[in-house]
VEXNUKE-693267 format. One line per 4 residues: number of its first residue (from 0); their letters; for each residue x, y negated, z of N, C-alpha, C, O. Coordinates in Angstrom, 1 decimal. Layout:
# VEXNUKE-693267
NUM) A) X,Y,Z,X,Y,Z,X,Y,Z,X,Y,Z; ...
This chain:
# VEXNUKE-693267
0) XXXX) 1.3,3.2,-9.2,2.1,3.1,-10.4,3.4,3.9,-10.2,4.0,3.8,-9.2; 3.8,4.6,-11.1,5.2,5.6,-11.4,5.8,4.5,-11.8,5.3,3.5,-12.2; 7.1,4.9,-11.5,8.2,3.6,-12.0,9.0,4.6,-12.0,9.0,5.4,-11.1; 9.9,4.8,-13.3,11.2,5.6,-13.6,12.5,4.4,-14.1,12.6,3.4,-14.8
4) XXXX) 13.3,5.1,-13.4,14.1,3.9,-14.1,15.5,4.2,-14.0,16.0,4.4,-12.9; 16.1,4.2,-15.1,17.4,4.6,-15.3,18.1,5.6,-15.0,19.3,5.5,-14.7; 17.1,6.8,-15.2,17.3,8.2,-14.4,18.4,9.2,-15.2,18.4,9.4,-16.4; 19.2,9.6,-14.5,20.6,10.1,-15.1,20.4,11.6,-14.3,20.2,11.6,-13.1
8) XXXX) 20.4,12.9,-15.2,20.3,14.3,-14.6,21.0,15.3,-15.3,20.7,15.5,-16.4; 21.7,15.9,-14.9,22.3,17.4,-15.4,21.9,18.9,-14.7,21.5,19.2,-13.6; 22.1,19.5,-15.8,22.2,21.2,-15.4,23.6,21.6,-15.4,24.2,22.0,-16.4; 24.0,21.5,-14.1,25.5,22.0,-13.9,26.3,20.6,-14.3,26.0,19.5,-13.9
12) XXXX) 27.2,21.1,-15.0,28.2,20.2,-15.7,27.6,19.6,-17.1,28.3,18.8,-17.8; 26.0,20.3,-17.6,25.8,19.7,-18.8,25.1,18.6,-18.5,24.0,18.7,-17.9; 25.4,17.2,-19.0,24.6,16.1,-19.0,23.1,16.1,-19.4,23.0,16.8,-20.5; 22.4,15.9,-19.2,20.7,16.3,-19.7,20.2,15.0,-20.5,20.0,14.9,-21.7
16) XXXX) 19.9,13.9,-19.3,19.1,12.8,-19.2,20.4,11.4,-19.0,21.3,11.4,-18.1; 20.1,10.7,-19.8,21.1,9.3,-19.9,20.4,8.2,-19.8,20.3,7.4,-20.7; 19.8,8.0,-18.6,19.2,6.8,-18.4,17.8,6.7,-18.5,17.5,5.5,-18.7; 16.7,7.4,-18.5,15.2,7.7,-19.5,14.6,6.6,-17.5,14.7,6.8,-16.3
20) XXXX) 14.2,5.5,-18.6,13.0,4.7,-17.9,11.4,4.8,-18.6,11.1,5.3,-19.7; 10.8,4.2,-17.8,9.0,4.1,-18.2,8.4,4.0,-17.0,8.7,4.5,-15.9; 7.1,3.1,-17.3,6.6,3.4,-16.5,4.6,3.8,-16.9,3.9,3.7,-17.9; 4.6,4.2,-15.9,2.9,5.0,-15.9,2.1,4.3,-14.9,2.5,4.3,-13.7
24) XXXX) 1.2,3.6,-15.4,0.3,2.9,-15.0,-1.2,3.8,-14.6,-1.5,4.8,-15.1; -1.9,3.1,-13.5,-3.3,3.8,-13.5,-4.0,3.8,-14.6,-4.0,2.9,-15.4; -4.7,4.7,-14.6,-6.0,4.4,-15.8,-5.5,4.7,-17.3,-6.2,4.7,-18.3; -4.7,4.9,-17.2,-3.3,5.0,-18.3,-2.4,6.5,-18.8,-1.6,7.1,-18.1
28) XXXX) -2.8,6.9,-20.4,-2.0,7.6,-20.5,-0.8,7.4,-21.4,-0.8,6.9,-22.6; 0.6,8.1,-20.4,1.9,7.4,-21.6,2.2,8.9,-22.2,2.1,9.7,-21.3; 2.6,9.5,-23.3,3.2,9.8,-23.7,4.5,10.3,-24.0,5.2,9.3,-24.2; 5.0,11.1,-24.0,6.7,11.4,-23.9,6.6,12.1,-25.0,6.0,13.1,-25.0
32) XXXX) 7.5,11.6,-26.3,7.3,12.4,-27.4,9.0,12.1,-28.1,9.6,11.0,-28.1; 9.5,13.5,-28.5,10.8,13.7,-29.1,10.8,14.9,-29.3,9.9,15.7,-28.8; 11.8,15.2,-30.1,12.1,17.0,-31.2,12.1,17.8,-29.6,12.2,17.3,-28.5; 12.1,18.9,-30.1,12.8,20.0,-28.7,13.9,19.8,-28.1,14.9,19.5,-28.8
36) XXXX) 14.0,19.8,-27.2,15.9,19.9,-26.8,15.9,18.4,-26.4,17.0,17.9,-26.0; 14.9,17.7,-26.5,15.1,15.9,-26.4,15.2,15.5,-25.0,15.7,14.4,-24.9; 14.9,15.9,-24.0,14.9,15.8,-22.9,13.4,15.6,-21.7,13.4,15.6,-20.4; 12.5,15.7,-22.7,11.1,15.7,-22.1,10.4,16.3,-21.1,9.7,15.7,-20.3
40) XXXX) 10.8,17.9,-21.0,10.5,18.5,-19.9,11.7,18.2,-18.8,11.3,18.2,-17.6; 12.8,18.1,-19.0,13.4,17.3,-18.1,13.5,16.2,-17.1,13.8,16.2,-15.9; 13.2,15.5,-17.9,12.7,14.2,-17.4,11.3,14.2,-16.4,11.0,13.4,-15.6; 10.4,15.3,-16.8,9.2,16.2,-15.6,9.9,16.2,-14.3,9.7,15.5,-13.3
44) XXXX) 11.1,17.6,-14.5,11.7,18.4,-13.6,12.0,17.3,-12.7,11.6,17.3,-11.5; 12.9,16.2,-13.4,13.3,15.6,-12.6,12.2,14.1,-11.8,12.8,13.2,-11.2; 11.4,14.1,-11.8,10.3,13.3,-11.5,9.7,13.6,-10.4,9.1,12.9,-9.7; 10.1,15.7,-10.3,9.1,16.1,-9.1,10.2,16.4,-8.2,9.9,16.4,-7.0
48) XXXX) 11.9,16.5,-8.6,12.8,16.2,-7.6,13.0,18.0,-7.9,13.7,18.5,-7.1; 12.6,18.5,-8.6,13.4,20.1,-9.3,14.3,19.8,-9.9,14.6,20.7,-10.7; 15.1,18.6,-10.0,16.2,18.7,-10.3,17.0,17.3,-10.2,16.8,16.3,-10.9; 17.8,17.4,-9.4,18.9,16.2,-8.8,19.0,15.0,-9.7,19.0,15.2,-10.9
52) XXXX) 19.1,13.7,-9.3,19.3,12.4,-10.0,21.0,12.3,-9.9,21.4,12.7,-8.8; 21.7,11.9,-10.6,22.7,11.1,-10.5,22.9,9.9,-10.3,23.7,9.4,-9.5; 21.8,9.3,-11.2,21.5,7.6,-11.2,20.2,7.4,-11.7,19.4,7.9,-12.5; 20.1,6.3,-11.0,18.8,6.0,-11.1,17.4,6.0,-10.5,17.4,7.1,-10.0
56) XXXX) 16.3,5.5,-10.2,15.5,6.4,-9.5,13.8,6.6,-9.6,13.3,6.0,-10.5; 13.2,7.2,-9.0,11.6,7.4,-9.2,10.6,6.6,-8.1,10.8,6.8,-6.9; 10.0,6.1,-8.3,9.5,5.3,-7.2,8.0,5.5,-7.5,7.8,5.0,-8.6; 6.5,6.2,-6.7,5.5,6.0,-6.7,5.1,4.7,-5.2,5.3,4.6,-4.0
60) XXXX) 4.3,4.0,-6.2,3.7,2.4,-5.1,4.9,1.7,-4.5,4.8,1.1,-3.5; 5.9,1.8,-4.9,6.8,1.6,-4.4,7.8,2.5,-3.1,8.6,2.0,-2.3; 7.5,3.6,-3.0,8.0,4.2,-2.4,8.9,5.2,-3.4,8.6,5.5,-4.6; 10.5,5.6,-2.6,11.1,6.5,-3.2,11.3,7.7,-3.2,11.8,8.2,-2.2
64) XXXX) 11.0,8.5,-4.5,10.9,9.7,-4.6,11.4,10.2,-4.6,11.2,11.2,-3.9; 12.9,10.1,-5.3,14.0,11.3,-5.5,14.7,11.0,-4.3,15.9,11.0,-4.5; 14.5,10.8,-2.9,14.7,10.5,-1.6,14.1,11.6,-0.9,14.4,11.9,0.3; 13.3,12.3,-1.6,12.3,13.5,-0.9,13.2,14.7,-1.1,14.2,15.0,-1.8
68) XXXX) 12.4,15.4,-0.3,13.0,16.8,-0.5,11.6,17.1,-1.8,10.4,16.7,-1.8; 12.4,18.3,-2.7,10.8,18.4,-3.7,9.7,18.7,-3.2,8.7,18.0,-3.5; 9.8,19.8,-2.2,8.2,19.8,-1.8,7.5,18.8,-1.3,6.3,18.7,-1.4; 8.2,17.9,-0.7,7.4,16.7,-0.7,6.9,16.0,-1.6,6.0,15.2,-1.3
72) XXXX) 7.4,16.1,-2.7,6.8,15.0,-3.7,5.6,15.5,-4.2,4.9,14.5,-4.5; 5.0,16.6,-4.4,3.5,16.5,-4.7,2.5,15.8,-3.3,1.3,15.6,-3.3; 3.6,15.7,-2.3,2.4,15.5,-0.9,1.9,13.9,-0.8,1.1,13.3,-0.1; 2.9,13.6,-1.7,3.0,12.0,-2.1,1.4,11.7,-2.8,0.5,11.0,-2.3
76) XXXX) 1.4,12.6,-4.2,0.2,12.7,-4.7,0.9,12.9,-6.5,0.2,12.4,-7.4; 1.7,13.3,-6.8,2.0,13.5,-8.2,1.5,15.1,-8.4,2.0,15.9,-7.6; 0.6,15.5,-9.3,0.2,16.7,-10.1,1.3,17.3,-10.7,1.8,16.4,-11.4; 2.0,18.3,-10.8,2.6,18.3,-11.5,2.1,20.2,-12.6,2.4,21.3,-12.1
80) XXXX) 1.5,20.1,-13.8,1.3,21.1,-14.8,2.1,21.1,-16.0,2.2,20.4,-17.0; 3.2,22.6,-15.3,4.3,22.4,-15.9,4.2,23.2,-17.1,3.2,23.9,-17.1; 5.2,23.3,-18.1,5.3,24.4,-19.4,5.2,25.6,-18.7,5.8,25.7,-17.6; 4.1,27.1,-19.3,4.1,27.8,-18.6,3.8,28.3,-17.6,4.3,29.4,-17.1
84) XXXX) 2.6,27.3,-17.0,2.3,27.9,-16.2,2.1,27.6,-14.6,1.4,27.0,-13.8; 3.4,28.7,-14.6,4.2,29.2,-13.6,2.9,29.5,-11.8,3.2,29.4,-10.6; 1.5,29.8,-12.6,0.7,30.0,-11.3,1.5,31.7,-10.5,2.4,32.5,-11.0; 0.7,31.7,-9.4,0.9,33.3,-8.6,0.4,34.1,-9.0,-0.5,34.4,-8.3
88) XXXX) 0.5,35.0,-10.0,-0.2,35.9,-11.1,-0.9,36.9,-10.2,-2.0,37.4,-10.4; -0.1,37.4,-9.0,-0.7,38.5,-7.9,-1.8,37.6,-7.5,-2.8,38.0,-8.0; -1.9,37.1,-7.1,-2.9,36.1,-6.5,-4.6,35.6,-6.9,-4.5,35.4,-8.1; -5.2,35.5,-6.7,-6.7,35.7,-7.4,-7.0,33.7,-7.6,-6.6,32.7,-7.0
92) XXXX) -7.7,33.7,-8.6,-8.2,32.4,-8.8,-8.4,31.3,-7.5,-8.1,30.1,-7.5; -9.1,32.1,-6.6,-9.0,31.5,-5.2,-8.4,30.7,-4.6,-8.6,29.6,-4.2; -7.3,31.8,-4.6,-6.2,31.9,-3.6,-5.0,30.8,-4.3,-4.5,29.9,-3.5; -4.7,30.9,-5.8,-4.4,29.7,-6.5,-4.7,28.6,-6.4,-3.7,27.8,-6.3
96) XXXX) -6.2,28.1,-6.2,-6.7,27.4,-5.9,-6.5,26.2,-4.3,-6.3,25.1,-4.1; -6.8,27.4,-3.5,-7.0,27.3,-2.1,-4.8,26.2,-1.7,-4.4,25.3,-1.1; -3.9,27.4,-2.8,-2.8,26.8,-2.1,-2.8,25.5,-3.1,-2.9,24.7,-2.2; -2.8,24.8,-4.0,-3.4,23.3,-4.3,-3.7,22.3,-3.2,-3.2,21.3,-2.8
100) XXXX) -5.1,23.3,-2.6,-6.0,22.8,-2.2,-4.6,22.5,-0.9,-4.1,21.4,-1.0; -4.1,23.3,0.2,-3.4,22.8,1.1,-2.2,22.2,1.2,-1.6,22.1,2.3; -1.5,21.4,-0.2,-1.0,20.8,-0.6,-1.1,19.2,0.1,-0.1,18.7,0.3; -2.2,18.7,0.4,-2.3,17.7,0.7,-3.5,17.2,2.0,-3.9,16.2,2.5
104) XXXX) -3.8,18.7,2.1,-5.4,19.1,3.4,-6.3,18.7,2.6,-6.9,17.8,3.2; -6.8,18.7,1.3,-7.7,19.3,0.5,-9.1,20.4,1.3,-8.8,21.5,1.8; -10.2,19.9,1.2,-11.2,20.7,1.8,-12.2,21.1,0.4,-11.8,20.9,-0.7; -13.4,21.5,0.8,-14.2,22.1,0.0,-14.6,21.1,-1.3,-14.4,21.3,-2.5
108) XXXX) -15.1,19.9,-0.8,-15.5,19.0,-1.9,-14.3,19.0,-3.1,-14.7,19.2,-4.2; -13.1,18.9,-2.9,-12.3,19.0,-3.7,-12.5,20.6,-4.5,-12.5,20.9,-5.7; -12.6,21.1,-3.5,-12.7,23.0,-4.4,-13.9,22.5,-5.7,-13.7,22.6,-6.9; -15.1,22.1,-5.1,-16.3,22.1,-5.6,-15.9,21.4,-7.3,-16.1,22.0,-8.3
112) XXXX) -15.3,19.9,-7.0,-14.9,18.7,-8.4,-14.2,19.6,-9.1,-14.2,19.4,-10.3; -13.3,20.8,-8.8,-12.2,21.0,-9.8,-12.7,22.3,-10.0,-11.9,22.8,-10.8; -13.7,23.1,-9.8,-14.4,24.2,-10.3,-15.7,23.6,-11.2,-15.9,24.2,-12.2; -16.6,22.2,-10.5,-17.2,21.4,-11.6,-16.4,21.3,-12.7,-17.0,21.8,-13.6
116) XXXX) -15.5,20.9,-12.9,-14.7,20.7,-14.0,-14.1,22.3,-14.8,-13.6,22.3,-15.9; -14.1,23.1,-14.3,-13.7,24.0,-15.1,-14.8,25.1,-14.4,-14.5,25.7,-13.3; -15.9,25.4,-15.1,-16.8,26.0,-14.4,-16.4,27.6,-14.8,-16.6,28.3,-13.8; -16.0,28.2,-15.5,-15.6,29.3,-16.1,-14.4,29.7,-14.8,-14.0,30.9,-14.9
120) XXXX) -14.0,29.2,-14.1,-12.6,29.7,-13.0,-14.1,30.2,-12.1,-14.3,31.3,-11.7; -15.0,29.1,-11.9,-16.0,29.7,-10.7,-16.1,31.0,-11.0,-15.4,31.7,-10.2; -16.7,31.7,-12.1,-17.1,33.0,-12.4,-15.8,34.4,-12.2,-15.9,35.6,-12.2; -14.6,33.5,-12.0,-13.4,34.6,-11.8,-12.7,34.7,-10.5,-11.6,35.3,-10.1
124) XXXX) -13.6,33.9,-9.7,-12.8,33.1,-8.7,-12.0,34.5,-7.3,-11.4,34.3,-6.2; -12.4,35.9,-8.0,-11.8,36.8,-7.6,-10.8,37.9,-8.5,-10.6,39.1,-8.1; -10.4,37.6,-9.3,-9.8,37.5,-10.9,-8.2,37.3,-10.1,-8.0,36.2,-9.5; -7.2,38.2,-10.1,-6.4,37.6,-10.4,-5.6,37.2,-11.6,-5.6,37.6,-12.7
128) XXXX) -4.6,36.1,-10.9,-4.9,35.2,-11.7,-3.8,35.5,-13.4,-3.8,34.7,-14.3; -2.9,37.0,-13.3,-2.0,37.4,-13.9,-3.2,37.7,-15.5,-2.8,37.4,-16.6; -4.3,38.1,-15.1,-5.2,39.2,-15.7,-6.0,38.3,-16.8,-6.6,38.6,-17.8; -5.6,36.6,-16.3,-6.8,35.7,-17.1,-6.1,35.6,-18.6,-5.0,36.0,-19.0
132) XXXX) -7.1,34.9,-19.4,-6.4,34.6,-20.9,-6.0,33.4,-20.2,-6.2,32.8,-19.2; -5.1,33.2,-21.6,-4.1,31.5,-21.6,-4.9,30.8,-21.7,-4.5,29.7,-21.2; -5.7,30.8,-22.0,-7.2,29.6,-21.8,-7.7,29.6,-20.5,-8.1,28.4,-20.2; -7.8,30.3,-19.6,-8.1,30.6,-18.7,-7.0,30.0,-17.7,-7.2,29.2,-16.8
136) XXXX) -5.5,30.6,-17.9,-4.7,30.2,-17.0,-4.4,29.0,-16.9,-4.1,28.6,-15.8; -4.4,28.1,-18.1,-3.9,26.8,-18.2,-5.4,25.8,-17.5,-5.3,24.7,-17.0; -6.6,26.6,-17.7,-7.4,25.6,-16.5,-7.1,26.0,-15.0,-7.4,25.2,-14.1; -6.5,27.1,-15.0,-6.2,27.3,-13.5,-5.3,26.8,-13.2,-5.4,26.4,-12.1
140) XXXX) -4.1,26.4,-13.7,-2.9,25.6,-13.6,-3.6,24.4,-13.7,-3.3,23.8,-12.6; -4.4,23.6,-14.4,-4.5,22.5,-14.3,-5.9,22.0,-12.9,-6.2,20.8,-12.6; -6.5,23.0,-12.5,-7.4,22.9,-11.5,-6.4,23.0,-9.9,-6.8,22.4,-8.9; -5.3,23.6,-9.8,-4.6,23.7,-9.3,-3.9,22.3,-9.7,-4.6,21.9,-10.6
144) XXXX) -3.3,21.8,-9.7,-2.7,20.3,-10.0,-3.9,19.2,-9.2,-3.4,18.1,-8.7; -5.3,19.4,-9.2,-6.5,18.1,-9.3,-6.3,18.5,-8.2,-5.9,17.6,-7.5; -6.3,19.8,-7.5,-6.6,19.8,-6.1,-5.8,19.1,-5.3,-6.2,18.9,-4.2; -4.6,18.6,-5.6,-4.0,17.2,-5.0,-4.7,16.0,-4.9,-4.4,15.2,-4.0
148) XXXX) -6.0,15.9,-5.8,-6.4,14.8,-5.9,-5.1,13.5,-6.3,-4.8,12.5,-5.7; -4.7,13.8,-7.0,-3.4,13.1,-7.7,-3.2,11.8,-7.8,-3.9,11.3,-8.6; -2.6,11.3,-7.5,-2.6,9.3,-8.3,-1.5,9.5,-9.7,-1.3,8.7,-10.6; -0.9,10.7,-9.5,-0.7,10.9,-11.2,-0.6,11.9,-11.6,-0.5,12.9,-10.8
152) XXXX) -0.6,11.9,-12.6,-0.6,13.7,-13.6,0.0,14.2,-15.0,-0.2,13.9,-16.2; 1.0,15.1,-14.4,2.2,14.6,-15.3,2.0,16.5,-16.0,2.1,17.6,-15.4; 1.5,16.3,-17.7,1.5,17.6,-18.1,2.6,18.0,-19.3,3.0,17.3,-20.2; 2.8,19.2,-19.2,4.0,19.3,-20.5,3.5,20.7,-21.1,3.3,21.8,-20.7
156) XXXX) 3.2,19.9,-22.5,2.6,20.7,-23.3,1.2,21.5,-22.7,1.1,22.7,-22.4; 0.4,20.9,-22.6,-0.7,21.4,-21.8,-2.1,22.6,-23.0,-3.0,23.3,-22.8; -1.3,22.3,-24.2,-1.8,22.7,-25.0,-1.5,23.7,-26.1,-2.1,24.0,-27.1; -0.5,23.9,-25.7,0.7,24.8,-26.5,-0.1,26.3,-26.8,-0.5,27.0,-25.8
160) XXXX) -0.3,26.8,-28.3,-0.5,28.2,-27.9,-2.3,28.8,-27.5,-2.7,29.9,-27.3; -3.3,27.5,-27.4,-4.6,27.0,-27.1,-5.1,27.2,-28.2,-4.4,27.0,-29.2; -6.7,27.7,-28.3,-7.3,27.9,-29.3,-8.5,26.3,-29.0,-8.9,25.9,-27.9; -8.6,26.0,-30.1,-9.5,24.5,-30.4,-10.9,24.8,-29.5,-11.5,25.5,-30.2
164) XXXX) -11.2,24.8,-28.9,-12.3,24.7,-27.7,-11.2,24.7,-26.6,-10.7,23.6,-26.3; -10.9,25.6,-25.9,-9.9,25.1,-24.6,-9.2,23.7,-24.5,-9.2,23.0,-23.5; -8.4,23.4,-26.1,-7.7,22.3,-26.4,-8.8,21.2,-25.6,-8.6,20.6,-24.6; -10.3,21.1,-26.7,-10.7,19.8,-26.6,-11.5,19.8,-25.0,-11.8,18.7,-24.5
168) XXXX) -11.7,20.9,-24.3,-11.5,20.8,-23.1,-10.4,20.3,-21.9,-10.6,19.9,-20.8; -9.6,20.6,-22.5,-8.2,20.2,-21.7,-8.2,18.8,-22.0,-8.3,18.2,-20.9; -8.2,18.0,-23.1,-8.5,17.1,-23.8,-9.2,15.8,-22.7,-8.8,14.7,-22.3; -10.3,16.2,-22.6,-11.5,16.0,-22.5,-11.1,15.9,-20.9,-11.0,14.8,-20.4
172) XXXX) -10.9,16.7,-20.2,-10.6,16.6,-18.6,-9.1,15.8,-18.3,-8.8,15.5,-17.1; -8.4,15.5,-19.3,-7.3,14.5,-19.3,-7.8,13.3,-19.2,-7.4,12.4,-18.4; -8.9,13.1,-20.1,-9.6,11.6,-20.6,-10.7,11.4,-19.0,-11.1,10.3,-18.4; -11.0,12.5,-18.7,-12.1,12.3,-17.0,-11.1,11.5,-16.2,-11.4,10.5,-15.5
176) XXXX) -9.5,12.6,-16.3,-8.9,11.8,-15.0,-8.3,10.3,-15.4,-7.7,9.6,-14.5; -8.5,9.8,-16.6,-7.9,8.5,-16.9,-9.0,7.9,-16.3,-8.8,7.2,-15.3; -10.1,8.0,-16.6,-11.4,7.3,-16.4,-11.5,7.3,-14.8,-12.1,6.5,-14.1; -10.8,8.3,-14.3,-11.0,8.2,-12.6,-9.9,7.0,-11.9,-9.9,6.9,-10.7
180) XXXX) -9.0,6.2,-12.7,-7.7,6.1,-12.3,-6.5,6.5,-12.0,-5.7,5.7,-11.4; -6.0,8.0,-12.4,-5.0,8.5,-12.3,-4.0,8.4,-13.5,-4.4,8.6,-14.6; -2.8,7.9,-13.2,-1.4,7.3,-14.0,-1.3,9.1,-14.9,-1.2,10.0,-14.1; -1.3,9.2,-15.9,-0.9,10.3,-16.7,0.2,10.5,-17.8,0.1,10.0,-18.9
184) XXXX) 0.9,11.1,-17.6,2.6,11.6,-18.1,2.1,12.6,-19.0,1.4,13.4,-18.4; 2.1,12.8,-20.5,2.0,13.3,-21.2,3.1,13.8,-22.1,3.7,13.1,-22.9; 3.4,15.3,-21.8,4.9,15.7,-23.0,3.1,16.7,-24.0,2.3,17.4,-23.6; 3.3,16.2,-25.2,2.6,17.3,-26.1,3.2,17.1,-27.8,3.8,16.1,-28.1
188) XXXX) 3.0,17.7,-28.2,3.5,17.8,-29.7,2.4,18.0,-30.6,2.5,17.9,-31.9; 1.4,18.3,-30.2,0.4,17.6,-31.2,-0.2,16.1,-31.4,-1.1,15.5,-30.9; 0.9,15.8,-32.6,0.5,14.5,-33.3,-1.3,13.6,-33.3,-1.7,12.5,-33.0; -2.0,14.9,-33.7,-3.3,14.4,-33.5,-4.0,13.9,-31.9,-4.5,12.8,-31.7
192) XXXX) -3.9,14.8,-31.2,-4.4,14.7,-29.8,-3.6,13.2,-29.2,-4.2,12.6,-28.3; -2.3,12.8,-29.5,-1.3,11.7,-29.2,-1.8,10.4,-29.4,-1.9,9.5,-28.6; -2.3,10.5,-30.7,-2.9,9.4,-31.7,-4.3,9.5,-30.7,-4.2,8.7,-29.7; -5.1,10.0,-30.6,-6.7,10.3,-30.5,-6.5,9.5,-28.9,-7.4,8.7,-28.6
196) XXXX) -5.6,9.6,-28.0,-5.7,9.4,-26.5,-4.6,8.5,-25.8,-4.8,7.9,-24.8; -3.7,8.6,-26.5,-2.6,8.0,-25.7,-2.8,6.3,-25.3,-3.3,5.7,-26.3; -2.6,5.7,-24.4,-2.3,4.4,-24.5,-0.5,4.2,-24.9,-0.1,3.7,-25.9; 0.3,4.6,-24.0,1.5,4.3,-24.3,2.2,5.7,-24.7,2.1,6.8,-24.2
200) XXXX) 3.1,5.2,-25.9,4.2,6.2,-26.4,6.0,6.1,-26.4,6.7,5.1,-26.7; 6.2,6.7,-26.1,7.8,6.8,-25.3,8.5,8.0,-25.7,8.2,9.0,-25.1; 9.5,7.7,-26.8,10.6,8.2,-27.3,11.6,8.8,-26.7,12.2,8.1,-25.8; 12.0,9.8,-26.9,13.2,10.1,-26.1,14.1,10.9,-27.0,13.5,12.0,-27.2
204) XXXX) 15.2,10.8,-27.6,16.3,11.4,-28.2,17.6,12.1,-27.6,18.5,11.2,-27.4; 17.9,13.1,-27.3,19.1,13.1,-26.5,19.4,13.0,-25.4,20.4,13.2,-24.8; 18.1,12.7,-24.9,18.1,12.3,-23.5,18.0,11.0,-22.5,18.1,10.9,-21.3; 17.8,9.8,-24.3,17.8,8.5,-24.1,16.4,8.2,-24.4,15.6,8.8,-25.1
208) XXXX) 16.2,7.1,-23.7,15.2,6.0,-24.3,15.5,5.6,-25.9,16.4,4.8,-26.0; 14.7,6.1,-27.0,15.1,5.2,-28.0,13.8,4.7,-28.7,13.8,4.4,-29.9; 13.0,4.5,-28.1,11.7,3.3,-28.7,10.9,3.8,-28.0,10.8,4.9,-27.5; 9.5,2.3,-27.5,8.4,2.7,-26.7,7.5,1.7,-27.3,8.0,0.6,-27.6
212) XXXX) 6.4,1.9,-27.3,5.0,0.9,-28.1,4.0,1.7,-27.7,4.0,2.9,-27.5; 2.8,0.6,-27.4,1.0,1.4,-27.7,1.1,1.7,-28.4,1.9,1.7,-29.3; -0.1,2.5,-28.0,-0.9,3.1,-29.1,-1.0,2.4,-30.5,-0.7,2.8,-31.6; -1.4,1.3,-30.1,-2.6,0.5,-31.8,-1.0,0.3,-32.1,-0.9,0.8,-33.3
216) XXXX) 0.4,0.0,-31.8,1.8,-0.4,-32.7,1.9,1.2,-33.1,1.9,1.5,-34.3; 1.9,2.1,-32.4,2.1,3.2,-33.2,1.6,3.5,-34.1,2.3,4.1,-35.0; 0.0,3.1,-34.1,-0.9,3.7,-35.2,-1.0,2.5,-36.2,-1.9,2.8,-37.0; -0.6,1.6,-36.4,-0.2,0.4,-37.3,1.4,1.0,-38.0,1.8,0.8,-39.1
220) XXXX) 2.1,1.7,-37.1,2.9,2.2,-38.0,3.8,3.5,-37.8,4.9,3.6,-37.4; 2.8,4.4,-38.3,3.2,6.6,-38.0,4.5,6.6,-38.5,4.9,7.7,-38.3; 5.3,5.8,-39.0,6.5,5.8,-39.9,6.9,6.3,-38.7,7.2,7.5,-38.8; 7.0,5.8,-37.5,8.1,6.1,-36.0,7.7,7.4,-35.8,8.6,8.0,-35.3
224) XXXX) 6.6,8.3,-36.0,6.5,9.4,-35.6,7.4,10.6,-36.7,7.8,11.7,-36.4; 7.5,10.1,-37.9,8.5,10.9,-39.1,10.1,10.9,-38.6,11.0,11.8,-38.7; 10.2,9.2,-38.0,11.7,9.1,-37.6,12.4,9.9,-36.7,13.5,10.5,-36.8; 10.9,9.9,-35.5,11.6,10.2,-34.5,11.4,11.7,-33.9,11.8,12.2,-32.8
228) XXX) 10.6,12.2,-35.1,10.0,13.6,-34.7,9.8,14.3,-36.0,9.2,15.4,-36.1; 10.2,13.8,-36.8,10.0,14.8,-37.8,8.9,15.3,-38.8,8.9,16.1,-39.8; 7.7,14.3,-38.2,6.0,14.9,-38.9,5.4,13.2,-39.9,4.3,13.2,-40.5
């Protein structure tokens, strides 16, 4: 179980994050939903320890996170598929792959489940990885993340910019890893896919907590999604 709780973060001297708690349960996806600028990908950054707490703290199983240095915190077991990307573009699908894979001493079986799961990387698996489409890259970013074998999986905007077959694949391999037991952190801005999957949803304005409910309270009343987002 992720436990956040009363996490306080800046860039520089600008205040970011005022307090944003939640927690993420196994088997479980929550949600992080607010306008641009709300604090969402932040509240990521700061989860994997890319960016300093003031107050507050991150705790997986009870152990504390923002105690780590960052590279440690994926060794913990958190995924982290961030906006963007951000894979080794020089680097070939492999090689992408392979550094995942030694993230945590990851061996072949793991190569095998996360190329099962995105069988289309097998076929490029000497491809680098600069040269793939965005459909392409965002399963290599996100095959790269499983190779942790994760106890959570935290994605922001995983879908951004995706043409509808990659989406309901991405989708669809979100919904595998709930079914396997991994805790899942969801920033996305499509209203539909939110509604279709989420168990819990979690508001964030400013940088604050300002409302959290399931799913079925959300979908009993979309009014919160007009308020708090605009659609």
């Amino acid at each position: 179980m992720l436990e956040v709780q009363g996490i306080h973060a800046a860039y520089g001297q600008v205040q970011a994050l005022y307090g944003v708690s939640f927690t993420a349960r196994p088997g479980e996806i929550l949600c992080l939903l607010g306008r641009n600028g709300a604090g969402k990908t932040t509240t990521l950054k700061t989860i994997m320890g890319l960016l300093p707490l003031s107050e507050g703290s991150v705790s997986l199983e009870g152990e504390v996170l923002n105690l780590l240095s960052p590279h440690e915190v994926p060794k913990r077991g958190i995924g982290y598929i961030p906006q963007g990307r951000r894979l080794f573009p020089e680097l070939s699908v492999a090689e992408n792959i392979e550094i995942g894979l030694m993230t945590r001493g990851e061996g072949k079986d793991t190569r095998d489940w996360v190329l099962d799961l995105f069988p289309r990387l097998r076929e490029r698996l000497g491809q680098a990885a600069g040269t793939l489409s965005g459909g392409e890259q965002q399963m290599l970013a996100t095959a790269r993340a499983l190779c942790l074998r994760p106890k959570v999986l935290l994605l922001d905007e995983p879908t951004e910019g995706l043409q509808p077959s990659i989406i309901a694949l991405i989708r669809d391999v979100v919904l595998k890893m709930k079914a396997e037991g991994i805790a899942i952190v969801l920033v996305e801005q499509r209203v539909e896919t939110v509604m279709a999957i989420a168990d819990q949803a979690v508001f964030i304005e400013n940088g604050r907590n300002v409302d959290a409910m399931s799913a079925a309270e959300l979908q009993a009343d979309p009014g919160k999604l007009k308020a708090y987002l605009g659609v």
